[in-house]
N, C-alpha and C positions, 0 to 999 in steps of 0.2 A: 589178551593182556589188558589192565584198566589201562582206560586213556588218562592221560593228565590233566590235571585241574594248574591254571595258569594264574598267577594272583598278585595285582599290583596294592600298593599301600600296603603290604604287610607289616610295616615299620610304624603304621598308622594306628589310630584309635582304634575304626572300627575294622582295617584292614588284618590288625592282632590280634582284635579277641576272634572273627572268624578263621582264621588260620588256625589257633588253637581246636574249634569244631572241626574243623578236617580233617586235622590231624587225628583228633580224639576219634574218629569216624573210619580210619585205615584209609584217607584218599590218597591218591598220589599227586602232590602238590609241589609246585615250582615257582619260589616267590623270584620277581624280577622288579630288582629296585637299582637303586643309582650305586649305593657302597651294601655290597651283600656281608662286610663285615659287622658292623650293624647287627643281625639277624643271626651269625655266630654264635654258637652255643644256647640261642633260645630256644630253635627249632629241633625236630626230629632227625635223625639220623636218616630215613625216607627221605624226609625233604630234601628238593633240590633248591640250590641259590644261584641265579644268575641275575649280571650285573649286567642293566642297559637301563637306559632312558629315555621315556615318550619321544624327550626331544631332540633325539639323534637316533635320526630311523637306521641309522648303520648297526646299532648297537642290540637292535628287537632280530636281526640274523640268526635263527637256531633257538630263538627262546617259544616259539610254537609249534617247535615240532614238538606233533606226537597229540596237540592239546585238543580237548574235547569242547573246554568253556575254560572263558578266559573272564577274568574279571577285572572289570576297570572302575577303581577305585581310588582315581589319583584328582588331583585339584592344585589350584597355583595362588589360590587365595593367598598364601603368606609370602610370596613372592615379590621382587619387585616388579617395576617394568607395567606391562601394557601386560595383564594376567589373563584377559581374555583371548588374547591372541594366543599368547601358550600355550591355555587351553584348548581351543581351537588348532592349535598346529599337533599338540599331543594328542588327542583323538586321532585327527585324522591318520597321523604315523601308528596307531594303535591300530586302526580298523585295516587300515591298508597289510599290516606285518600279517592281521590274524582272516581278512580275505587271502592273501597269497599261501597261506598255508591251508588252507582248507577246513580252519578251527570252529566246530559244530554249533558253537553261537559264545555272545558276551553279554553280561550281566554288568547292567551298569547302577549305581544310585547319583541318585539326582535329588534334585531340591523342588517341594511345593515351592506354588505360588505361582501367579502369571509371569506374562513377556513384559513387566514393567518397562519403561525406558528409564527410569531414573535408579533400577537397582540392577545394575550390570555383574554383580556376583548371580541373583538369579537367572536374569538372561544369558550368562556363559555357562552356566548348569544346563540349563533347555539347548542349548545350541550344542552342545557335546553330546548330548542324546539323538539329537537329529542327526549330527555329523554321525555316530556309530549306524545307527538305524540305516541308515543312507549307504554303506558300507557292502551291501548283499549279505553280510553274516547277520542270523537271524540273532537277534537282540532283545533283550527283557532290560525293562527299566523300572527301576521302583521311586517313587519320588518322595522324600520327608521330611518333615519339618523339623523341629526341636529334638535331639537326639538325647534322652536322658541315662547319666551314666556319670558314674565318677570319672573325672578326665574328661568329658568332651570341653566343648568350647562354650558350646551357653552352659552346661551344668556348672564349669567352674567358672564362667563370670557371675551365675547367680549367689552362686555359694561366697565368691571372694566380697560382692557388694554385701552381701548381707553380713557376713559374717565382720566387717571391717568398720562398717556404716550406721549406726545406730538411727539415725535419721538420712532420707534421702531426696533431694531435688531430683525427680524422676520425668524426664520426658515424654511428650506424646507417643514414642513407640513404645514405651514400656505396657502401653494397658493395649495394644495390638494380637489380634487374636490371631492363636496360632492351637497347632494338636501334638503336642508330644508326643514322641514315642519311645520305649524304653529299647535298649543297647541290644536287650536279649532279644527283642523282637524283632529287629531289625535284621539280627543274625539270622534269624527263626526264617525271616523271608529268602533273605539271598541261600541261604541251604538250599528250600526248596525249588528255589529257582534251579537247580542242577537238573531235577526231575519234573521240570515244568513245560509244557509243550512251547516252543517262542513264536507260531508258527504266525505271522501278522506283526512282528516286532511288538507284543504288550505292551502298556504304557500302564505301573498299578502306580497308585496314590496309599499311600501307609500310614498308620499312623492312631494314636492311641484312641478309647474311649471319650477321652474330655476336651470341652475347646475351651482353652485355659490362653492367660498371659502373660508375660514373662513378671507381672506386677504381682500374678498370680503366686505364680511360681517361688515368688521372694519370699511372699507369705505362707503358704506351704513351708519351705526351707526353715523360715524363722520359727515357725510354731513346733516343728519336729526336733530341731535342735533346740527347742525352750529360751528361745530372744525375742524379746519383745522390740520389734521394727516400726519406726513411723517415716510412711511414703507421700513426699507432699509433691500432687503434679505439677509441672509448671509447661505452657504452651509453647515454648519459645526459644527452647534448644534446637540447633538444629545437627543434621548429625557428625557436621566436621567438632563444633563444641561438644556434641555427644563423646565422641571417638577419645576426645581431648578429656575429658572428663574420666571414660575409663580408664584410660592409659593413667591415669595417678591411682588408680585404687586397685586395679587388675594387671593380670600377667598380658594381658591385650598391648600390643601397640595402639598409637594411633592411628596408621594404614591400616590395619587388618578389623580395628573396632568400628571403621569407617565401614567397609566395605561389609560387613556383620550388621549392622545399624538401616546399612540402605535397603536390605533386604527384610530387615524385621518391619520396617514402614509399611508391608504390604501381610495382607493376612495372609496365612499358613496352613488352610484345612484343606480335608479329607474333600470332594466335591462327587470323587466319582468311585463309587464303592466296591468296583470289580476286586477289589484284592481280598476282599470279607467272601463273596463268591466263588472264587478259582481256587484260594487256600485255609485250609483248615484251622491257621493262624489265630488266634484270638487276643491281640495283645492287653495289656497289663492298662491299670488304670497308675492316671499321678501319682497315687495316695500309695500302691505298691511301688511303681518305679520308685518314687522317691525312697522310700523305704529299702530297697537294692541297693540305690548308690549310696546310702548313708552307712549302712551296713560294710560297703568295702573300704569305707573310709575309717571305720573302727579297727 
């Protein structure tokens, strides 16, 4: 009998659209979120729903049996509180449920970028990877930077600046170099990861053809949807005024544009090329992703 495919963030960005590929794929998949009501009549009849939470390891009881690969796809970025802790605490309740049941390994994504000290959304992405890895379940980890896609989080901060802003006071991270990668390719990885040997705990880095910036990015966006945008840099925001600054033009708070902002400060590339090696993958350039998400917004 197939074993189970186990799947957190189903309720999420990129946790929905891969769910959708599973399903479309006949896997047998068990999403496990906080309210499985949520998930109700979107998913397949297959599909199973069960309800627990990273952070109440009483609740992960019975939700890996049977699981082959489990994927942890969950994050506390829009939380309040001390997010890296919950992080931190939900991992480890994760890798602990899916050691005790014997679950054949976990695919996690993570975030480029180094161990900053001063961007603690990237350094609680790296530190959830080590805490899984550390776990004895054998672990693949894919790291990304800019996830391009109607609905994520920098697509629709670029989209809502530009499209709002005819002129822009744009900060020092805005011309910060980074590599996008489009939504479908990201899927494209984590599939393969089902059929990927973990045997070493991999570590791949992902991520598109181009090293673009999010100033890039604006202009791209502008020139495809036919607005003429003028970006004037200025030195001297920093990013609690950054944050404060999205929060009037974007669906962004200020907490969450903070902690988005401290991590764009650092650059975002590809460095180490095992993933172009190990997978067949070829992802998409800007100039097509963009082209995707502008297209599902029509």
């Amino acid at each position: 009998m197939e074993q189970t495919i186990l799947l957190t963030g189903a309720t999420g960005y990129i946790g929905g659209r891969l769910l959708k590929r599973l399903e479309a794929q006949g896997r047998r998949v068990r999403c496990l979120c906080r309210d499985p009501n949520r998930l109700r009549g979107r998913v397949r009849q297959s599909t199973e729903l069960a309800a627990g939470d990273v952070l109440d390891p009483a609740s992960l009881f019975g939700a890996f049996d049977g699981v082959a690969t489990a994927y942890y796809l969950v994050h506390a970025l829009s939380e309040g509180g001390d997010f890296e802790a919950k992080e931190r605490r939900g991992a480890e309740h994760f890798a602990a449920a899916a050691k005790a049941a014997g679950t054949g390994r976990i695919v996690y994504l993570g975030a480029l970028g180094g161990h900053e000290a001063d961007s603690p959304h990237l350094r609680s992405r790296h530190a959830v990877g080590e805490i899984l890895r550390a776990s004895g379940v054998p672990t693949i980890e894919f790291r990304a930077s800019i996830v391009l896609g109607a609905g994520s989080l920098s697509f629709e901060m670029v989209r809502t600046l530009v499209e709002r802003l005819p002129v822009m006071i744009t900060p020092r991270w805005v011309a910060m170099e980074a590599q996008p990668i489009a939504i479908a390719d990201v899927v494209e990885y984590l599939l393969a990861a089902l059929d990927h040997d973990p045997a070493g705990n991999p570590v791949y880095e992902i991520g598109g053809p181009d090293r673009v910036s999010y100033a890039d990015l604006m202009k791209v966006f502008a020139r495809k949807r036919g607005l003429r945008r003028l970006l004037i840099p200025v030195p001297v925001l920093t990013p609690w005024l950054s944050s404060l600054w999205l929060g009037l033009v974007t669906p962004l708070n200020a907490s969450i544009g903070r902690k988005l902002i401290e991590s764009i400060r650092h650059p975002t590339i590809v460095r180490d090329p095992r993933a172009l090696k190990n997978f067949p993958i070829r992802p998409m350039g800007i100039e097509e992703a963009m082209d995707r998400a502008l297209q599902s917004l029509d």
